[in-house]
KOLZA-919819 format. One record per residue: residue in one letter; chain; x, y, z of N, C-alpha, C, O in turn. Coordinates in steps of 0.2 Angstrom, whole numbers. Layout:
N
+----+----+-------+-------+-------+-------+-------+-------+-------+-------+-------+-------+-------+-------+
| aa | ch |   n_X |   n_Y |   n_Z |  ca_X |  ca_Y |  ca_Z |   c_X |   c_Y |   c_Z |   o_X |   o_Y |   o_Z |
+----+----+-------+-------+-------+-------+-------+-------+-------+-------+-------+-------+-------+-------+
|  A |  A |     X |     Y |     Z |     X |     Y |     Z |     X |     Y |     Z |     X |     Y |     Z |
...
+----+----+-------+-------+-------+-------+-------+-------+-------+-------+-------+-------+-------+-------+
This chain:
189
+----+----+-------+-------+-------+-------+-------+-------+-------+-------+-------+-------+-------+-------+
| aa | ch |   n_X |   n_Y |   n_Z |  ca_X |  ca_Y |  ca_Z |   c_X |   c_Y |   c_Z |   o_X |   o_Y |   o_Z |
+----+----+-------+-------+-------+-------+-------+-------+-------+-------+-------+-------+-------+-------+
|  X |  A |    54 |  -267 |   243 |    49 |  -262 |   243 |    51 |  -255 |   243 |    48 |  -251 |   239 |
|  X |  A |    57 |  -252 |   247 |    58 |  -247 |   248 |    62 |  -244 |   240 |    63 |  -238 |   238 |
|  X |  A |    63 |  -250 |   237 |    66 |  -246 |   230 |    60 |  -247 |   225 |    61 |  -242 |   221 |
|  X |  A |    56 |  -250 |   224 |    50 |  -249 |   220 |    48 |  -243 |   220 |    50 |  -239 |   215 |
|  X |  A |    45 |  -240 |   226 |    42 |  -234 |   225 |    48 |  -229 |   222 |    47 |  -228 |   216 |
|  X |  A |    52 |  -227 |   224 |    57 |  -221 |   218 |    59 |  -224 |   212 |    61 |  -221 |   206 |
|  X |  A |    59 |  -230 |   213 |    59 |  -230 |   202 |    52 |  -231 |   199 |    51 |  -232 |   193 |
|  X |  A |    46 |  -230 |   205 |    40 |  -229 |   201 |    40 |  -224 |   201 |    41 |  -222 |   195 |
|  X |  A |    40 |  -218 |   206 |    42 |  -211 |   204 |    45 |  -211 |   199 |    41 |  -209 |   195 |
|  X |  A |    50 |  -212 |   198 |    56 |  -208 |   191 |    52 |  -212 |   183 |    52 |  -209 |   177 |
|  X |  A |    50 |  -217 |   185 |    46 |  -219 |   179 |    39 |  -215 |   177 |    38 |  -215 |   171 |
|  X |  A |    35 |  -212 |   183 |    30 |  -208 |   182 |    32 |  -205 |   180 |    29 |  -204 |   175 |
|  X |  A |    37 |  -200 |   181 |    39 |  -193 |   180 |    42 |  -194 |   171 |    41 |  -191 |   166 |
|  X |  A |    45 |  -198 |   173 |    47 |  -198 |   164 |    42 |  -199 |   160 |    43 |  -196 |   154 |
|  X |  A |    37 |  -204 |   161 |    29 |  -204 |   157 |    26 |  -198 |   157 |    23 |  -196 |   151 |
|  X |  A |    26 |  -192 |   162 |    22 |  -188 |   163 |    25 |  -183 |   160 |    22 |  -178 |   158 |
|  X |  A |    32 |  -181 |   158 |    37 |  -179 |   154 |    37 |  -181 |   146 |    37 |  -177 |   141 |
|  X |  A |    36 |  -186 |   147 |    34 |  -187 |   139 |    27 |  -185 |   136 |    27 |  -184 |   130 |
|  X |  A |    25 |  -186 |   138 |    16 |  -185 |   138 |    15 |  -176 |   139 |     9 |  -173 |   137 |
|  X |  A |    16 |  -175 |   140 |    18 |  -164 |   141 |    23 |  -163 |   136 |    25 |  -157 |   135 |
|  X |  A |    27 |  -168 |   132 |    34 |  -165 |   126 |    28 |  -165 |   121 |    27 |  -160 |   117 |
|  X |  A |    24 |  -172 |   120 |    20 |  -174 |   118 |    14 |  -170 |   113 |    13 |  -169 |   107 |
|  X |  A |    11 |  -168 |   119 |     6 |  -163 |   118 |     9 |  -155 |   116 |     4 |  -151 |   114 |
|  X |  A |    15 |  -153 |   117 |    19 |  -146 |   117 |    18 |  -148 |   111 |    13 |  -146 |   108 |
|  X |  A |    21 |  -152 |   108 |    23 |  -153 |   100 |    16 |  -152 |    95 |    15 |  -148 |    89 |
|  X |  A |     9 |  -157 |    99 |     6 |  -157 |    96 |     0 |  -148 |    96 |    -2 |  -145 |    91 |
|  X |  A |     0 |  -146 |   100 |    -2 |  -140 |   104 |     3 |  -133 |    98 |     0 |  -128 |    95 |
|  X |  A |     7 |  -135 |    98 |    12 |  -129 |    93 |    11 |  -131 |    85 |    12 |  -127 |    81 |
|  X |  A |     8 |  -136 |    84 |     6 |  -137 |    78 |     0 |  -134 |    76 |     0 |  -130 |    71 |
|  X |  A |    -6 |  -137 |    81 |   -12 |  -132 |    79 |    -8 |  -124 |    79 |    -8 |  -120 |    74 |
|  X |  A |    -6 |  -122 |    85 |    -7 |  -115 |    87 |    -3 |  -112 |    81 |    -4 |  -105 |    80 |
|  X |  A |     0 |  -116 |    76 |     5 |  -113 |    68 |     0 |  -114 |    64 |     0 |  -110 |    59 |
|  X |  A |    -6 |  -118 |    63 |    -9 |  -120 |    59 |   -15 |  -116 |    58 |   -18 |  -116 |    53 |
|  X |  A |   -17 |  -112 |    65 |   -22 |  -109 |    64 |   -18 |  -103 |    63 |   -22 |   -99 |    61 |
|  X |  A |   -10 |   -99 |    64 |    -8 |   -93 |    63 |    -8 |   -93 |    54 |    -9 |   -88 |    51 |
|  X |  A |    -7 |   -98 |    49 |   -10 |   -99 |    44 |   -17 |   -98 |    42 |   -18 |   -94 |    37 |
|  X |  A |   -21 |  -100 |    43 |   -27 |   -98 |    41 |   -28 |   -92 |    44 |   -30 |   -88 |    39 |
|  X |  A |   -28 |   -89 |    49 |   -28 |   -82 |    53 |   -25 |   -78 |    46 |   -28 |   -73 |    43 |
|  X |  A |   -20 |   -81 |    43 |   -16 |   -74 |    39 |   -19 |   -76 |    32 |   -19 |   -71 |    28 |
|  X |  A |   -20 |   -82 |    30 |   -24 |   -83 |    23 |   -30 |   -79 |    23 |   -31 |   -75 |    19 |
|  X |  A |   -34 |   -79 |    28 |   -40 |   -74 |    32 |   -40 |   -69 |    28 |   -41 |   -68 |    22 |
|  X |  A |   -36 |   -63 |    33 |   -33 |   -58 |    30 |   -32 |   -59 |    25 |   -37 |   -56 |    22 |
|  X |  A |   -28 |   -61 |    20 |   -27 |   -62 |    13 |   -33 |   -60 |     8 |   -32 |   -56 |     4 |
|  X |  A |   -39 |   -64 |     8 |   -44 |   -63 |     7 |   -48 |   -60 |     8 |   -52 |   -61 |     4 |
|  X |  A |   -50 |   -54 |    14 |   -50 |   -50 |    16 |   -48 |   -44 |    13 |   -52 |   -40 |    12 |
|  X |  A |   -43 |   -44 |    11 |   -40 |   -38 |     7 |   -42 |   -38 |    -1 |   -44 |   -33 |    -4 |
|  X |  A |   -42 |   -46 |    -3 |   -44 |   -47 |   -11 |   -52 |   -45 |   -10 |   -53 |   -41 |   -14 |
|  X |  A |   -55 |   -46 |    -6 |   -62 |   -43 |    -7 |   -64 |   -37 |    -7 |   -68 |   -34 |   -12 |
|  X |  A |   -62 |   -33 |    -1 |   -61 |   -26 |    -2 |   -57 |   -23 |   -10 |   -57 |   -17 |   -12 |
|  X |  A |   -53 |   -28 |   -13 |   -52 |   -26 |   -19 |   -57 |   -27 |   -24 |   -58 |   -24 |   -29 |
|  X |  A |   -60 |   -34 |   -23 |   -65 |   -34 |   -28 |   -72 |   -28 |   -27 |   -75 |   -26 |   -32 |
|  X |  A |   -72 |   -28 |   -21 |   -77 |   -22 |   -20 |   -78 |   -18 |   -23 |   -83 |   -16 |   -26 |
|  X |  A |   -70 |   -14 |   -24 |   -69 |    -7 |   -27 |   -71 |    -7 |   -34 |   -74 |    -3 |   -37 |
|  X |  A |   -68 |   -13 |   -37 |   -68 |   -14 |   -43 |   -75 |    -9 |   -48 |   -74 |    -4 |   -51 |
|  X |  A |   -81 |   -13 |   -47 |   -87 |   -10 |   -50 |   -86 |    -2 |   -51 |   -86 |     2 |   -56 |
|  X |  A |   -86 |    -1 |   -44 |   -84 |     7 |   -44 |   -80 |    10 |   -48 |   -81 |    15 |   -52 |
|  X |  A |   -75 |     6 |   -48 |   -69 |    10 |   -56 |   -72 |     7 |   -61 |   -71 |    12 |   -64 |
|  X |  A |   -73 |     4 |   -63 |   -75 |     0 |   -69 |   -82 |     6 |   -73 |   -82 |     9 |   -78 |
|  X |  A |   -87 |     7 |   -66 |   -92 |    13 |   -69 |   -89 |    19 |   -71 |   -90 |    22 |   -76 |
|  X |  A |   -85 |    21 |   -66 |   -79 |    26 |   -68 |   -77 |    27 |   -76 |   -79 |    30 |   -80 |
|  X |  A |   -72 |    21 |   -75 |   -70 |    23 |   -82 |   -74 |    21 |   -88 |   -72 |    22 |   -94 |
|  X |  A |   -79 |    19 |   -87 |   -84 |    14 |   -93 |   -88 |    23 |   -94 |   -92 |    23 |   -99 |
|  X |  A |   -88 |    28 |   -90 |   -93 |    34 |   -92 |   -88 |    39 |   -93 |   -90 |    45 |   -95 |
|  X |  A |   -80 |    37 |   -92 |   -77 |    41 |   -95 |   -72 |    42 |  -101 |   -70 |    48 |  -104 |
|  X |  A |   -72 |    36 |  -103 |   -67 |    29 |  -109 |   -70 |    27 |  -111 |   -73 |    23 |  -108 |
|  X |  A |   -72 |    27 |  -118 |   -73 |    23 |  -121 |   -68 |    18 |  -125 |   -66 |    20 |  -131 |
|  X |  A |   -66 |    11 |  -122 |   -62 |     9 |  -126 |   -62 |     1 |  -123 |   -66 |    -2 |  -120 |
|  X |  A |   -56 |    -3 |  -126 |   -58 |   -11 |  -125 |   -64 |   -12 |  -120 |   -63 |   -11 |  -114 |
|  X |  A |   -69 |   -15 |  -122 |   -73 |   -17 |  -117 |   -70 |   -24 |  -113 |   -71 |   -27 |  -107 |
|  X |  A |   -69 |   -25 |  -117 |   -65 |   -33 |  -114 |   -62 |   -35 |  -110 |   -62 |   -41 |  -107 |
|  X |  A |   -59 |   -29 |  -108 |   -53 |   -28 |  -102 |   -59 |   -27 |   -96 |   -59 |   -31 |   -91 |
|  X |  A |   -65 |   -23 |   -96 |   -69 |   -22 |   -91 |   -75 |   -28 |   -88 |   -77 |   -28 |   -83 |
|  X |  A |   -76 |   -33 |   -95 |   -79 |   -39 |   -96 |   -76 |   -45 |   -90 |   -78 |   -48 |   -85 |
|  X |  A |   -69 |   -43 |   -94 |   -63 |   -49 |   -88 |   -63 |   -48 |   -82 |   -62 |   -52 |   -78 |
|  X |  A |   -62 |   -42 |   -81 |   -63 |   -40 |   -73 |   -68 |   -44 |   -70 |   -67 |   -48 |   -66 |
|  X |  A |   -75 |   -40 |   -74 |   -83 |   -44 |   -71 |   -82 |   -50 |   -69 |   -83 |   -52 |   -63 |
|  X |  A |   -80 |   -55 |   -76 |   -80 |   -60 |   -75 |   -73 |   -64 |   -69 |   -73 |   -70 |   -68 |
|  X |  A |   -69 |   -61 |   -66 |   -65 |   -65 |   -63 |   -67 |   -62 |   -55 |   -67 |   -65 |   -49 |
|  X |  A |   -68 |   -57 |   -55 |   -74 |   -55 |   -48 |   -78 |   -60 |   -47 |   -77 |   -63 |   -41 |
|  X |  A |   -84 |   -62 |   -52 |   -88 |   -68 |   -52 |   -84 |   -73 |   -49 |   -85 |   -73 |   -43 |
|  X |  A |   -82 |   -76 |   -51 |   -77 |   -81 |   -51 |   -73 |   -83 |   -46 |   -73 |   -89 |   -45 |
|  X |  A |   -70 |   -78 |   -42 |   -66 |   -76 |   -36 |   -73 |   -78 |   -31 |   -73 |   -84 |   -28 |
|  X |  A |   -75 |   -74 |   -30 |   -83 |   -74 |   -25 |   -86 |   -81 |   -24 |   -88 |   -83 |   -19 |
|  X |  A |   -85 |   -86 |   -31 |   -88 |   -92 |   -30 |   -84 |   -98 |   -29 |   -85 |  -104 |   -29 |
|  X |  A |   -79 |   -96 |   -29 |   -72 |  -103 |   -27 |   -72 |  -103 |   -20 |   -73 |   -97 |   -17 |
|  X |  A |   -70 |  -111 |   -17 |   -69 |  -113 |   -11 |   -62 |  -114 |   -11 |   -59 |  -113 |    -6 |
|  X |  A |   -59 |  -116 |   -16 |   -52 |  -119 |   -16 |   -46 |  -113 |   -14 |   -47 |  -107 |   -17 |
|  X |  A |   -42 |  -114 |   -11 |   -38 |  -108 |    -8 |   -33 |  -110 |   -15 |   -32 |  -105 |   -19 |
|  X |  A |   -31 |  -114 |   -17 |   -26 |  -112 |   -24 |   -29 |  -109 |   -31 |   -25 |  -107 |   -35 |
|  X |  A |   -38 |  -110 |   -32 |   -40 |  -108 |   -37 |   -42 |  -102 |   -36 |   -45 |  -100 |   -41 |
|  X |  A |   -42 |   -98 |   -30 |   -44 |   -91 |   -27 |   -38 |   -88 |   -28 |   -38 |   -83 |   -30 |
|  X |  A |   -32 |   -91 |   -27 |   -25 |   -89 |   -29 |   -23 |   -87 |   -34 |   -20 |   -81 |   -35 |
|  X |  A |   -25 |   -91 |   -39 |   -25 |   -92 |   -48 |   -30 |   -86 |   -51 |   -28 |   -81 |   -54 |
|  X |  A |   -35 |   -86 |   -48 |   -39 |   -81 |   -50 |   -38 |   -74 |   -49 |   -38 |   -71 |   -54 |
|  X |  A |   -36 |   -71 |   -41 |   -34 |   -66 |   -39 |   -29 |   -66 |   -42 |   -29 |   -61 |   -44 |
|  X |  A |   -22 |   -69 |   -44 |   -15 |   -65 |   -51 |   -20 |   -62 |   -55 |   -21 |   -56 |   -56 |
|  X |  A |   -23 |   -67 |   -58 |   -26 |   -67 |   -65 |   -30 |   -61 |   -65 |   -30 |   -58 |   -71 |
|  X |  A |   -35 |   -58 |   -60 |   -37 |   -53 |   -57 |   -32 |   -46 |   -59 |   -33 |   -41 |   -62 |
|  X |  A |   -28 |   -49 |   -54 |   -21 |   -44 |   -54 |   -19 |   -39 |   -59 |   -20 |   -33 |   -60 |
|  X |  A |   -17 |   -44 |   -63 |   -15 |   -43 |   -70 |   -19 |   -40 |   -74 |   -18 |   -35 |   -78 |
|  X |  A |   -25 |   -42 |   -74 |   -30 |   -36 |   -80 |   -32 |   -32 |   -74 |   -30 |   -28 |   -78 |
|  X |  A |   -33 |   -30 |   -70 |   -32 |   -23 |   -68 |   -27 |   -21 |   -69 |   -28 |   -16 |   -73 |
|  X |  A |   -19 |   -22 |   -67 |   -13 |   -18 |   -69 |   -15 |   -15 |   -77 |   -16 |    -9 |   -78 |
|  X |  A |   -16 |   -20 |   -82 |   -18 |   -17 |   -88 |   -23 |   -13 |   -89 |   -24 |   -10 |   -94 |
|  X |  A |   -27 |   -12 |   -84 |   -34 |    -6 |   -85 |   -29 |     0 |   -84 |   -28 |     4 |   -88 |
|  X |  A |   -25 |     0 |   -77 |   -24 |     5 |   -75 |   -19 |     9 |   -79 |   -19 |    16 |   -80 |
|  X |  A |   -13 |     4 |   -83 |    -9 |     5 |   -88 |   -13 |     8 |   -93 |   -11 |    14 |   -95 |
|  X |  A |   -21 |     7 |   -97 |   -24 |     8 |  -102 |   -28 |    16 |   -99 |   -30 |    19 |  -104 |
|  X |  A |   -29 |    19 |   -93 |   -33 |    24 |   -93 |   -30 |    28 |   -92 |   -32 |    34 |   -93 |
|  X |  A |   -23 |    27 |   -91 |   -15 |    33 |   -92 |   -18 |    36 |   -97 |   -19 |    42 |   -97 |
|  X |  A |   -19 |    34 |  -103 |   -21 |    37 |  -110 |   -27 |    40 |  -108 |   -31 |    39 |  -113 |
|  X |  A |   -30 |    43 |  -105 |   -35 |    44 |  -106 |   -35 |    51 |  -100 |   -34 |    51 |   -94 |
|  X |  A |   -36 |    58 |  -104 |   -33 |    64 |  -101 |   -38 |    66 |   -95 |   -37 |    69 |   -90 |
|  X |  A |   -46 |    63 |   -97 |   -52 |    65 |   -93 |   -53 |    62 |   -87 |   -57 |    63 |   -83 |
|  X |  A |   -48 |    56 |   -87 |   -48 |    51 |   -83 |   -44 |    53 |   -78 |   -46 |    54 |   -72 |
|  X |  A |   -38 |    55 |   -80 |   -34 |    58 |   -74 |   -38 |    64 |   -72 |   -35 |    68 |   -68 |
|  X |  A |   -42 |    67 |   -74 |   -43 |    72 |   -69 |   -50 |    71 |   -67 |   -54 |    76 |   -65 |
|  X |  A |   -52 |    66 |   -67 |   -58 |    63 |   -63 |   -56 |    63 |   -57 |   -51 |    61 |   -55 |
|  X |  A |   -61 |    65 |   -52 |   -60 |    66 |   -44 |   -61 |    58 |   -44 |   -57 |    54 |   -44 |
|  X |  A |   -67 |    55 |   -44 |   -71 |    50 |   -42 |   -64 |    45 |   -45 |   -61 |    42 |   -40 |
|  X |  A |   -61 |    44 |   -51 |   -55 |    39 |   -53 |   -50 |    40 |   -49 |   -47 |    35 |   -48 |
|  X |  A |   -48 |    47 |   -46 |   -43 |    47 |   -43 |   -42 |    45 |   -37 |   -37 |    42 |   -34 |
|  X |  A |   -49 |    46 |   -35 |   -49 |    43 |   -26 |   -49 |    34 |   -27 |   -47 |    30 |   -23 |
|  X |  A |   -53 |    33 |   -34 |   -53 |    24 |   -32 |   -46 |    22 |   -34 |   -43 |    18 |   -31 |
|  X |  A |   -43 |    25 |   -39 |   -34 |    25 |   -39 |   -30 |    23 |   -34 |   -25 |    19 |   -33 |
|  X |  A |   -34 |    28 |   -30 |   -29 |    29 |   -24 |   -30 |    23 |   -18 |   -26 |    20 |   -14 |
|  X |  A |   -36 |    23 |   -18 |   -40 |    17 |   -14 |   -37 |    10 |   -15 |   -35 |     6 |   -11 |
|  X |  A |   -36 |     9 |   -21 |   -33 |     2 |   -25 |   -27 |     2 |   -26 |   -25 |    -4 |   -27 |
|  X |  A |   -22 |    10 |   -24 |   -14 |     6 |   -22 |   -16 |     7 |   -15 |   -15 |     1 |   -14 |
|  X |  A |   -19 |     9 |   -10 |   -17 |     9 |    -6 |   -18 |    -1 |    -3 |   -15 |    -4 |     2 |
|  X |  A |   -25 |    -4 |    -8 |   -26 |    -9 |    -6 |   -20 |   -13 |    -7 |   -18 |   -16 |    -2 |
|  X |  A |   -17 |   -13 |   -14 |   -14 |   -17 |   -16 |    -5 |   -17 |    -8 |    -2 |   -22 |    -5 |
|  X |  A |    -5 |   -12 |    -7 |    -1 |   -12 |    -4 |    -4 |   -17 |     4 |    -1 |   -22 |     7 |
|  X |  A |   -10 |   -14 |     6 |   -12 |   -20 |    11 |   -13 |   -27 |     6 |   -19 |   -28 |     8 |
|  X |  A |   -13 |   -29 |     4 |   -14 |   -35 |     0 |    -6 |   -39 |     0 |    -6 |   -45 |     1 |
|  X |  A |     1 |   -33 |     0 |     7 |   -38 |    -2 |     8 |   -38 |     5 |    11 |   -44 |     7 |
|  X |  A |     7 |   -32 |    10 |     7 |   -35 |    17 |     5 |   -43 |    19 |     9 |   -48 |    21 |
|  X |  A |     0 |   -42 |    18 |    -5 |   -48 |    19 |    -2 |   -54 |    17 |    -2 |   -59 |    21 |
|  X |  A |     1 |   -55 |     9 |     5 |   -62 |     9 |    10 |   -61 |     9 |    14 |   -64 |     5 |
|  X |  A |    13 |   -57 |    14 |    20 |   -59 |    15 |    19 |   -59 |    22 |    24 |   -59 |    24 |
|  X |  A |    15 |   -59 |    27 |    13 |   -62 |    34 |    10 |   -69 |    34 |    10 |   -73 |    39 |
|  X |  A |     8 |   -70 |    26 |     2 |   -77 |    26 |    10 |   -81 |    25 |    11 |   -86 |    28 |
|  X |  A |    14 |   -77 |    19 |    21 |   -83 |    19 |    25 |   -86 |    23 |    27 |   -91 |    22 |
|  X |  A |    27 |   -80 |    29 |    31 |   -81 |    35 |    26 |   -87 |    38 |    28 |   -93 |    38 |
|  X |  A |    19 |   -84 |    40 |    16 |   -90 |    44 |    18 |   -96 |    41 |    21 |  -100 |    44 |
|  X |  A |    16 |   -98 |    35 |    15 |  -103 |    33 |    25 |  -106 |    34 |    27 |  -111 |    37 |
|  X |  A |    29 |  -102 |    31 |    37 |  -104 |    34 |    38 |  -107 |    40 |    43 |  -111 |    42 |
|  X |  A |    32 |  -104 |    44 |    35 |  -106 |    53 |    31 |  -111 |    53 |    34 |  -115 |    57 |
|  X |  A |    25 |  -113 |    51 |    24 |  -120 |    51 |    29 |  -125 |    47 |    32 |  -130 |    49 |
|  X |  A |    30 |  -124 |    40 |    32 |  -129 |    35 |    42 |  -130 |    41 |    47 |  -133 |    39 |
|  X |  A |    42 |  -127 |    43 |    48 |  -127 |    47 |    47 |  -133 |    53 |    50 |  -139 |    54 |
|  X |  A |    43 |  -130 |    57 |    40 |  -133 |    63 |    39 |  -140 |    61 |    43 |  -144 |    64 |
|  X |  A |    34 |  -142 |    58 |    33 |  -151 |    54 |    38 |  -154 |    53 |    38 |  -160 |    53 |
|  X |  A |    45 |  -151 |    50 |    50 |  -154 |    47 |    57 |  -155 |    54 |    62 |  -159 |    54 |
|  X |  A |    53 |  -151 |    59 |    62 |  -151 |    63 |    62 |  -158 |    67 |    56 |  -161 |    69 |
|  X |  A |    67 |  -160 |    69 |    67 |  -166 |    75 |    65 |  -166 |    81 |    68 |  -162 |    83 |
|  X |  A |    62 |  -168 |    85 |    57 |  -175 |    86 |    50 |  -172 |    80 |    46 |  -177 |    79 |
|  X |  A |    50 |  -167 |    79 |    44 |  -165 |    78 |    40 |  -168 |    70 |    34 |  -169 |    69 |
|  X |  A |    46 |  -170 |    68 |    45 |  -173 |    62 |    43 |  -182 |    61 |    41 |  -185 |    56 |
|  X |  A |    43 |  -185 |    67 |    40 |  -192 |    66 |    34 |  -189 |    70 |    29 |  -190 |    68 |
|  X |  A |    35 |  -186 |    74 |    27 |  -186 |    80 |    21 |  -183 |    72 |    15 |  -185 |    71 |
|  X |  A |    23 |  -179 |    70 |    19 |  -175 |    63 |    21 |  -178 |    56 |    21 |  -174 |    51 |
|  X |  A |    22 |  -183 |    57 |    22 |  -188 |    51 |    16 |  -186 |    45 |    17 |  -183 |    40 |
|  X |  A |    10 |  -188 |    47 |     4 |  -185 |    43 |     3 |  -180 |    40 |     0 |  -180 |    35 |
|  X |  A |     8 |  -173 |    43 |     5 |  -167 |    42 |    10 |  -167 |    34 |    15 |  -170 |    32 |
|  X |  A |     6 |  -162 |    31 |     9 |  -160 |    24 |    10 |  -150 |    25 |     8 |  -147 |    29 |
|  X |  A |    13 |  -149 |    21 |    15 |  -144 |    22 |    12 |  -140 |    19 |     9 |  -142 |    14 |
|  X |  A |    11 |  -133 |    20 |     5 |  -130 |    18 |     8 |  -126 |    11 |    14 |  -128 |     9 |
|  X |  A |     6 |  -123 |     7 |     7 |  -118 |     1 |     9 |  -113 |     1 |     5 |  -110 |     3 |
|  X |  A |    14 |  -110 |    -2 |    16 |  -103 |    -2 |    11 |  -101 |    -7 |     7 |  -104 |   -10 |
|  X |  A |    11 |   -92 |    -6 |     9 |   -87 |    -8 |    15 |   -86 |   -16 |    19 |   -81 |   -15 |
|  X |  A |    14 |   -90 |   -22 |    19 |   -88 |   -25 |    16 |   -84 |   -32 |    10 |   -85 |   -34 |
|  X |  A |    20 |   -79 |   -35 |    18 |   -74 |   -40 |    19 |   -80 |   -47 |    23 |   -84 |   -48 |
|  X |  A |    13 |   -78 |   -50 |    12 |   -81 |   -56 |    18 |   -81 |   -61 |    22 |   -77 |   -60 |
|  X |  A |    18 |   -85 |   -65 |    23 |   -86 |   -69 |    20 |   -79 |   -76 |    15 |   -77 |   -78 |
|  X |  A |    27 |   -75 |   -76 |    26 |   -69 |   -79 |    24 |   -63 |   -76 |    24 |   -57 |   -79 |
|  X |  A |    23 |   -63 |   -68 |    22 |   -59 |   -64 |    27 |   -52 |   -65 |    26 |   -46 |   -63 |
|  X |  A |    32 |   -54 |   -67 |    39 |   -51 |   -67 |    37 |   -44 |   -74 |    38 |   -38 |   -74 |
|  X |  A |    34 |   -47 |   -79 |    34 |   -43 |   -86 |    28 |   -38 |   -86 |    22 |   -40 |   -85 |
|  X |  A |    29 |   -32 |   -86 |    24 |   -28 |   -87 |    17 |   -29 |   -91 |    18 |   -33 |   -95 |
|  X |  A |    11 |   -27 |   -91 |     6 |   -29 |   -93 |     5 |   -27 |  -101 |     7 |   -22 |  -103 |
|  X |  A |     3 |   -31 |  -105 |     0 |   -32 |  -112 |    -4 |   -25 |  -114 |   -10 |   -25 |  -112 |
|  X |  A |    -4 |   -21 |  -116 |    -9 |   -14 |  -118 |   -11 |   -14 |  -125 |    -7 |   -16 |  -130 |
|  X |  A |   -16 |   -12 |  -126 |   -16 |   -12 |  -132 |   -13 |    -4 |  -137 |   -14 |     2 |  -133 |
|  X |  A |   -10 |    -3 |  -142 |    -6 |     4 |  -145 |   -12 |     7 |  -148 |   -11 |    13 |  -150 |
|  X |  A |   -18 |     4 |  -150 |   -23 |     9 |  -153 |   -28 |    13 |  -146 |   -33 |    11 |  -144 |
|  X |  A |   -25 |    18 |  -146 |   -33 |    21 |  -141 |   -37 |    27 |  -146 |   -35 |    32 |  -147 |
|  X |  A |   -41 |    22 |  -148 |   -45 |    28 |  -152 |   -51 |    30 |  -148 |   -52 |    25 |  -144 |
|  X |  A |   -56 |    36 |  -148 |   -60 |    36 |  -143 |   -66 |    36 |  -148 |   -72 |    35 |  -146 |
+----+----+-------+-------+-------+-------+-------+-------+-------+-------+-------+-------+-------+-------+
């Protein structure tokens, strides 16, 4: 009897040692899975504050420029677009796409002399780099997170106890991201 009791000890203890490694494992997964959405948050956060602005310069240049309407149409429309997706990769897709016909507006009002010396354009200018820089913060804090999670799921023991889990999505730049924006060579006014 006298040896029962210390090997039911040392057997509790290592139950109750597993069951605390157990719950670590499980416990650091949420606490990575929620610093994920926390930093996607933000992400989105910044894209709205950019679509915000948008109308704003869009009225701007549309009472300053007359010129492609198209480019100020696609804006509208991917603003639209953006505001009514739930899916985080087609909010993704949209905001490049967003991206990109902006950088082209901003490339197309360089040609326009009334426009640089618009106060009202110059402050939203200024307002939209300053976002775009809060915005690359934002996914390059959303990326690391997601890194420390897709890390975490994959290391040993951690990887049979989180068997289920899948790994989350990078913040990756569109194909073509790299080449400057498309402009058109006729600015007639």
């Amino acid at each position: 009897m006298d040896r029962i009791i210390p090997i039911a000890v040392v057997v509790g203890a290592v139950v109750l040692i597993g069951v605390f490694w157990v719950m670590g494992i499980y416990n650091g997964e949420v606490r990575l899975d929620q610093d994920v959405e926390k930093s996607w948050a933000n992400v989105e956060s910044e894209y709205t504050r950019r679509f915000d602005l948008v109308p704003q310069l869009i009225n701007v240049v549309t009472g300053a420029a007359s010129f492609e309407q198209e480019t100020l149409t696609q804006l509208t429309a991917l603003r639209s677009q953006w505001q009514t997706q739930t899916n985080q990769a087609d909010k993704i897709e949209t905001a490049n796409q967003f991206e990109s016909t902006l950088s082209k507006l901003l490339v197309i009002t360089e040609n326009y002399p009334e426009l640089k010396s618009n106060e009202n354009f110059l402050e939203l200018q200024a307002s939209l780099e300053g976002n775009e820089n809060r915005i690359s913060v934002e996914r390059k804090r959303y990326n690391d997170a997601v890194r420390e999670y897709n890390v975490y799921i994959h290391l040993f023991p951690n990887s049979f106890l989180l068997a289920g889990k899948a790994e989350k999505d990078y913040f990756n730049a569109p194909p073509g991201a790299d080449a400057p924006p498309v402009v058109p060579t006729d600015f007639t006014n």
